[in-house]
C-alpha positions in Angstrom: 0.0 0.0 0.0 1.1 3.3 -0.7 1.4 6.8 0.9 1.2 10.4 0.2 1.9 13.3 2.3 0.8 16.8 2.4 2.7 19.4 4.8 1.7 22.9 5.1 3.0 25.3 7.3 6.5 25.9 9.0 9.8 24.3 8.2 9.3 22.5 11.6 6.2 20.9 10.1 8.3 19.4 7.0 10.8 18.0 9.6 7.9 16.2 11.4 6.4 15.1 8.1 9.9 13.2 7.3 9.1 11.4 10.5 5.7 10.1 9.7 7.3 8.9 6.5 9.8 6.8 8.2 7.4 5.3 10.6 4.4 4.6 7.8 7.5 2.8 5.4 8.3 0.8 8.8 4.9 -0.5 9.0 4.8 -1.4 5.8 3.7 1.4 3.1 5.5 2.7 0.5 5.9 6.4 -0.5 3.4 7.0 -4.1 4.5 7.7 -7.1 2.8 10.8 -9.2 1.3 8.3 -11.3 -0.4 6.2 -8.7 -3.6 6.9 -6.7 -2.2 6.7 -2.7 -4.3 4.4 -0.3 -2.9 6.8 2.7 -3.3 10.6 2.3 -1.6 12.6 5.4 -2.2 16.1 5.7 0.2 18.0 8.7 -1.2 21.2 8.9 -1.0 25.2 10.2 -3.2 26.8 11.8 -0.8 30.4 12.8 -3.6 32.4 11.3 -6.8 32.3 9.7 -5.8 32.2 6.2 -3.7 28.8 6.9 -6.5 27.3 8.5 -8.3 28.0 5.0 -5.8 26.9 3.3 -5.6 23.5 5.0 -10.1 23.4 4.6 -9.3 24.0 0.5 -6.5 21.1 0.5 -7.9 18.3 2.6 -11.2 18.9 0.3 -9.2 18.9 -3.0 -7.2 15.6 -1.8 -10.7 14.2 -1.2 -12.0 14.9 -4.5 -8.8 14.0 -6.4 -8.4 10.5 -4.3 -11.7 9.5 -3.4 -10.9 5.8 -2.2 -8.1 6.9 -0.3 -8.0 7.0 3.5 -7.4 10.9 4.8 -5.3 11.3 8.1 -5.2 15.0 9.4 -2.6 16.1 12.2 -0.7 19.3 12.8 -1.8 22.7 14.6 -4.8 22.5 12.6 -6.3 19.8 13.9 -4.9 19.7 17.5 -7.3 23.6 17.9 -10.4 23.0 15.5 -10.4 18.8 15.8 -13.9 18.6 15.1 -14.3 21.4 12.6 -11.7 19.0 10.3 -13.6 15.9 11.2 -16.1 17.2 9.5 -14.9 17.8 6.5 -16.1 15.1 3.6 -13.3 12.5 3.1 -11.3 12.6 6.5 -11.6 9.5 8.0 -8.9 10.1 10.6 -7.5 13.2 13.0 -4.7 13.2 15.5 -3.3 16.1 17.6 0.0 16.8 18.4 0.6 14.3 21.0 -0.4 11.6 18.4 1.1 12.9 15.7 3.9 10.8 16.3 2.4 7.6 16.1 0.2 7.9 12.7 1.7 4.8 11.6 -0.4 2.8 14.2 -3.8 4.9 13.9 -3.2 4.2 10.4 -3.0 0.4 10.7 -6.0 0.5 13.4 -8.2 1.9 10.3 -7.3 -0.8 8.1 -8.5 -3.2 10.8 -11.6 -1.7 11.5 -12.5 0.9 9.4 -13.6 3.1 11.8 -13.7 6.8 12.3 -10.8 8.1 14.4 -10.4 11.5 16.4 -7.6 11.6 19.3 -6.6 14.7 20.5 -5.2 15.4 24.0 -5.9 18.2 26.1 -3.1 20.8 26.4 -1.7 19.6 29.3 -1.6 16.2 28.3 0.8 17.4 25.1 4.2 16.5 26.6 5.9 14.0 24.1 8.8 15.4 21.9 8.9 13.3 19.0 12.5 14.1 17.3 12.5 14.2 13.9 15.1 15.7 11.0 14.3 16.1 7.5 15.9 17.4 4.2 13.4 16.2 1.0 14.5 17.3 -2.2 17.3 20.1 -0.4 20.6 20.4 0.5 20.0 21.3 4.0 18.3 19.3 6.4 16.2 20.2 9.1 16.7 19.2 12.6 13.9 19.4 15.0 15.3 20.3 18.8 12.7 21.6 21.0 8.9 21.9 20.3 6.2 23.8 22.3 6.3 27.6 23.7 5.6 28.8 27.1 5.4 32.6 25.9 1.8 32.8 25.4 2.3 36.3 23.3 -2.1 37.4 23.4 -1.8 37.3 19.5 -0.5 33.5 19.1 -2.2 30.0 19.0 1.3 28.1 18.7 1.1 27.2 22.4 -2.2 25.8 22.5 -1.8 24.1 19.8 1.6 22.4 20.3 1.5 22.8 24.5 4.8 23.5 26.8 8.4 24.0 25.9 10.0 20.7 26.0 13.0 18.7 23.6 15.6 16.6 23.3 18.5 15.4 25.4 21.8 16.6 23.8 22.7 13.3 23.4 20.4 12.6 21.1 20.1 15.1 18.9 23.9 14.8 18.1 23.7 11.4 17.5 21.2 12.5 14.8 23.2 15.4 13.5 25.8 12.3 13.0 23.9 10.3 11.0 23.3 13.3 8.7 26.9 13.5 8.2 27.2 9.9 7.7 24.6 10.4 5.1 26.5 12.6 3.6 24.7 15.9 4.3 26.7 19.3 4.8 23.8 21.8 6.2 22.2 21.4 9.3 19.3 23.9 10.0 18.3 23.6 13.9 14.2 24.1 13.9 11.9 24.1 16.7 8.9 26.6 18.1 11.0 28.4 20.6 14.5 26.7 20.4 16.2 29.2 22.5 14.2 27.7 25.3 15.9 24.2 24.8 16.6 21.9 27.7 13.8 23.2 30.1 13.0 19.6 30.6 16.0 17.8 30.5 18.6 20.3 32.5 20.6 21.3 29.6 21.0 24.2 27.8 21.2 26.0 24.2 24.9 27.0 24.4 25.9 23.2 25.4 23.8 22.0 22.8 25.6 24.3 20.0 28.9 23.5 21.5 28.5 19.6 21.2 27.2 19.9 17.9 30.0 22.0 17.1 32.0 18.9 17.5 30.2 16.2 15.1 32.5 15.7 12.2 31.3 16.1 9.0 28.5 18.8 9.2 30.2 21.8 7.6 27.2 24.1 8.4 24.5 25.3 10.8 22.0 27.7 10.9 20.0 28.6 13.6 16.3 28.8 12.7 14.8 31.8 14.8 15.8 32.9 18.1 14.1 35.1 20.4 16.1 38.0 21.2 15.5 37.9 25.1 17.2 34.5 24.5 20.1 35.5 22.4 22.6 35.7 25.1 26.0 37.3 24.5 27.7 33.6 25.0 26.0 32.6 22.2 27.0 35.6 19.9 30.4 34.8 21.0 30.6 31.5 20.3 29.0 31.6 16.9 31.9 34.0 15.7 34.5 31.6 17.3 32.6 29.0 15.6 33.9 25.8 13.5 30.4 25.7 11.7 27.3 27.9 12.8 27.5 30.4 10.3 27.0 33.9 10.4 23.5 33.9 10.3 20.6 34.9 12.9 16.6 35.5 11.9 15.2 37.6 15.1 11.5 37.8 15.8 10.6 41.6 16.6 7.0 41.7 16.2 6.7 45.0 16.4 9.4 48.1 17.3 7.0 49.6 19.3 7.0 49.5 22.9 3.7 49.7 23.4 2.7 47.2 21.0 5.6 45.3 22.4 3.6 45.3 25.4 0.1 44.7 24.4 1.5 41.7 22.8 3.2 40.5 26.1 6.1 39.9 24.8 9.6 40.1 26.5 11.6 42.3 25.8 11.4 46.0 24.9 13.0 47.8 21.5 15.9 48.9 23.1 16.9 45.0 24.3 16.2 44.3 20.1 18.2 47.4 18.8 21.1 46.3 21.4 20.8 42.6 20.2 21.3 43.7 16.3 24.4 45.7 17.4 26.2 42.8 19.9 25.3 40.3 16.5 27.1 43.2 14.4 29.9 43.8 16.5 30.7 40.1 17.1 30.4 39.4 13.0 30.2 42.6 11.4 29.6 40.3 8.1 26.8 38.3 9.7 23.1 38.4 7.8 19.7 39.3 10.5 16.6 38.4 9.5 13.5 39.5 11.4 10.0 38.6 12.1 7.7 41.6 12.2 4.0 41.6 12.7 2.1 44.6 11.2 -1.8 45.8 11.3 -2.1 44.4 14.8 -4.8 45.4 17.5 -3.6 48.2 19.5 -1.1 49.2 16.6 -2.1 52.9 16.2 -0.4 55.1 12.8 2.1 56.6 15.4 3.2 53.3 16.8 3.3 51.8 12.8 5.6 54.5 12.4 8.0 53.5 15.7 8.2 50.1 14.0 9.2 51.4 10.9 11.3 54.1 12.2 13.5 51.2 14.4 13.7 48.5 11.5 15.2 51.5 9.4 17.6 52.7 11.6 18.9 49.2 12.4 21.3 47.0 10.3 19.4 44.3 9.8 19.0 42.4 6.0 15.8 40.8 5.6 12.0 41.4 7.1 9.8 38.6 6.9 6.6 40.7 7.2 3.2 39.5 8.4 -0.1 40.9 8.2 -2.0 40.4 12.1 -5.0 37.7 12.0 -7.3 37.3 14.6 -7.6 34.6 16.1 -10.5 32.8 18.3 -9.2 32.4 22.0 -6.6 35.1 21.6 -6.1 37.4 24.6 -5.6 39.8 21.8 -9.3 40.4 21.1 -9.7 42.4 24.1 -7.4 45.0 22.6 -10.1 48.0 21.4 -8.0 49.6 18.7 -9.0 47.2 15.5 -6.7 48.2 11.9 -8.6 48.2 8.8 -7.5 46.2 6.1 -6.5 48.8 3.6 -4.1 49.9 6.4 -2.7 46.7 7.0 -1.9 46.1 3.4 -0.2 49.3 3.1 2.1 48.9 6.3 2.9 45.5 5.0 4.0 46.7 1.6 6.3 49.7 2.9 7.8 47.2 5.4 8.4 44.7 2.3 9.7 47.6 0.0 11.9 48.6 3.2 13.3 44.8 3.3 14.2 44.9 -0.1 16.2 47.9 0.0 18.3 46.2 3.0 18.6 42.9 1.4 19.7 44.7 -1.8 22.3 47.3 0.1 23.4 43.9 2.4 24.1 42.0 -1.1 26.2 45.4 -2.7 28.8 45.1 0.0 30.1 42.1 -0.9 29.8 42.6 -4.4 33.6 41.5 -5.8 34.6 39.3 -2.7 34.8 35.7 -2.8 32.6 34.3 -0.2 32.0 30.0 0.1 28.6 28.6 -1.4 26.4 25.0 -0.7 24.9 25.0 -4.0 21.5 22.5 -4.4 20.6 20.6 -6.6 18.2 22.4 -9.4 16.3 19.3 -10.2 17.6 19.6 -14.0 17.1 23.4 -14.4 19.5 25.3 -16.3 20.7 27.4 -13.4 21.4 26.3 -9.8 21.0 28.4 -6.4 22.9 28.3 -3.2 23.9 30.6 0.0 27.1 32.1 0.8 27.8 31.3 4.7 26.2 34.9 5.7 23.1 33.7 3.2 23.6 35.6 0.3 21.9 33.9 -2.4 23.9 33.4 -5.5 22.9 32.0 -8.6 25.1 30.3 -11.9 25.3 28.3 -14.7 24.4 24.5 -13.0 27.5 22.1 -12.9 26.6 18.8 -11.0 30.2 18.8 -10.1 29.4 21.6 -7.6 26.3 20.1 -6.2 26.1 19.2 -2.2 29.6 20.6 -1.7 30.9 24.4 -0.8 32.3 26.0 -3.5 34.5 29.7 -3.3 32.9 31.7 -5.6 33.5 35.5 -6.4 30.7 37.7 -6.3 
């Protein structure tokens, strides 16, 4: 019997999604070709705002029209919030949480036996398994999953509820997996997780020990460290990633917002001035390194004069990329409470001068470099006439594709 699987959503999703592969081939199924109508259909969904819970509704129902006679298993954020909203939808025969995610395989073998409906989804509380998984698909990089859960509960955010406390890994185990990536041959590690600056609250072990003993695995030429809130980005670790063998230059900082009182609204926590100061330890420690930030805009409480503090900050800092999101309300948020509501003309237009101000920086970021030689992982383009890779502070370069080149670091002049 065969499988397909559909993952929408964060990087961390695609990492779990690798995982559910492995165990459905150990229990006997084998991965569909595109010719081939699947038996099993899995769908790991989002849910961080109301246009990715649409967007999982529109794909489960396409999957059901396209496959009728195929069984549908739904599990993700998605499912573990609105459970019996995706039950109902025609064609879904079974729906896990995030505490069962893990063991689809079974559930999927328990259908086959009885062909009955299934819905297990634990209360929040209840969600305390990490399930470790690493992933890499049809990239270069792979994904390394090494804490899950968040115990920030900013009022705007679902990710809590949906995937419960901070919790991961044991250091010993997630280096034995970054070692079987190198013995597989892999170069690029990307470290993944909700919160992953929050690693070891369960386990007694913390961030900087896990980048040190990864640090040591031979054969992994590169990390990158997925997000990282800045309350958590402690000096040690700036330090260390300069003195680094093989984190790279690279850091992607959630703001939100550069106001203060936004800042606070949202309960996050830490202030502008802790952000700004952040940017310039990164800056001073790798004056070459590449920041990409999170920034939230068209939020409730986010009046024109505080828009403008955001934008003001983000300009004035020296950061490269802005990964800009319009604000979605969602059910259950504390955020609701918050009287001042942004139309959505004004939300569009904040998000397009924030995107128009990230392109500037990422363009101005690229120009200094321009006629230095700088090392590249080029991936594999999948026969295209070009390939694309990163420089180690995640320039993207482009050339001419030579296989020769593919899944190893090249020095390359820019």
């Amino acid at each position: 019997m065969t499988y397909l699987i559909e993952t929408l959503g964060c990087k961390l999703n695609y990492s779990e999604s690798a995982t559910i592969g492995k165990t459905l081939q150990e229990a006997g199924f084998e991965p569909a070709s595109a010719d081939v109508h699947p038996d099993v259909i899995v769908v790991n969904t989002c849910s961080v705002t109301s246009m990715a819970d649409s967007k999982c509704r529109n794909r489960i129902r396409h999957l059901a029209r396209s496959h009728p006679n195929a069984l549908i298993a739904v599990t993700g954020c998605y499912a573990q919030l609105k459970s019996r909203e995706v039950a109902a939808i025609d064609g879904v025969d079974i729906v896990l949480g995030s505490e069962q995610k893990g063991r689809l395989a079974q559930y999927v073998t328990q259908w086959f036996a009885d062909k009955q409906s299934i819905i297990e989804v634990s209360r929040l509380r209840d969600i305390t398994t990490f399930a470790p998984s690493c992933e890499r698909g049809e990239r270069t990089r792979y994904w390394l999953k090494v804490q899950d859960g968040c115990d920030y509960y900013c009022t705007y955010c679902t990710i809590p509820r949906a995937r419960g406390r901070s919790r991961s890994g044991t250091i010993a185990d997630i280096v034995a997996m970054a070692q079987h990536v190198a013995d597989d041959g892999g170069t690029e590690i990307v470290l993944t997780g909700v919160n992953i600056g929050d690693f070891g609250k369960n386990t007694g072990e913390r961030f900087i020990d896990l980048l040190r003993a990864l640090d040591k695995v031979n054969g992994i030429m590169r990390y990158r460290i997925s997000s990282l809130e800045p309350d958590l980005l402690s000096d040690e670790i700036i330090d260390f990633v300069a003195a680094s063998r093989a984190f790279m230059p690279h850091f992607h900082l959630p703001l939100q917002s550069g106001s203060n009182t936004v800042l606070a609204l949202m309960k996050r926590h830490y202030d502008a001035a802790l952000f700004a100061d952040r940017v310039d330890r990164c800056r001073h420690a790798l004056p070459h390194c590449y920041i990409g930030v999170d920034v939230m805009v068209g939020c409730r409480g986010e009046t024109p004069q505080c828009f403008e503090e955001s934008y003001n900050l983000l300009a004035s800092l020296d950061v490269q990329h802005l990964h800009v999101f319009p604000y979605s309300e969602r059910p259950g948020t504390a955020a609701l409470a918050i009287p001042y509501v942004v139309t959505a003309q004004d939300k569009a237009e904040r998000a397009r001068r924030m995107i128009e101000l990230s392109q500037l920086k990422e363009e101005e970021f690229a120009a200094r470099f321009k006629g230095t030689t700088r090392p590249v992982l080029f991936e594999d383009p999948h026969g295209a006439p070009l390939m694309s890779g990163y420089t180690d502070n995640y320039i993207r370069v482009t050339r001419p594709t030579d296989v020769n080149a593919l899944g190893t670091i090249t020095t390359i002049t820019l």
